[in-house]
C-alpha positions, 0 to 999 in steps of 0.5 A: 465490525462488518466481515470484509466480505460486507465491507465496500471496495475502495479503489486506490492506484498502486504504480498507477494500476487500478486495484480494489481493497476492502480494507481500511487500513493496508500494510507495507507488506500488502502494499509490496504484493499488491505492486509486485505480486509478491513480497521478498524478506531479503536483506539484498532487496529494498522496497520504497513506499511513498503514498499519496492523497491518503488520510486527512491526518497524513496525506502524503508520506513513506510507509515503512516496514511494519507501518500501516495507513489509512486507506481513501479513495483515490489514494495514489501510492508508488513502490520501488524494488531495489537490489542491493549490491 
């Protein structure tokens, strides 16, 4: 397996900004930080992750806590923060 530093940046678009990743798969979590800056285990805060033009087995779908997908050029992927109250 290649070190990630070798690996190629494969640019994907989280909340419609551009970001690079050198991976081929992305967490939940990652994904969370990555839109936000930073990712808050709260049980008053609820993320939703739906993504976009992603893998061939699974193009489109919600990835959920714990979950991760593969990643593809291009992939479009949107994430909302919610309080709960």
């Amino acid at each position: 397996m290649l070190e990630e530093k070798n690996k190629h940046k494969i640019t994907i678009y989280i909340n419609g900004e551009e970001k690079e990743v050198v991976k081929d798969k992305i967490s939940y979590e990652e994904v969370i930080k990555l839109a936000f800056g930073h990712y808050e285990n709260s049980e008053t805060v609820i993320y939703t992750v739906i993504y976009f033009k992603g893998n061939n087995d699974k193009p489109n779908g919600f990835l959920l806590k714990g979950q991760v997908v593969m990643v593809k050029k291009g992939m479009r992927i949107n994430v909302t923060r919610t309080n709960k109250s």
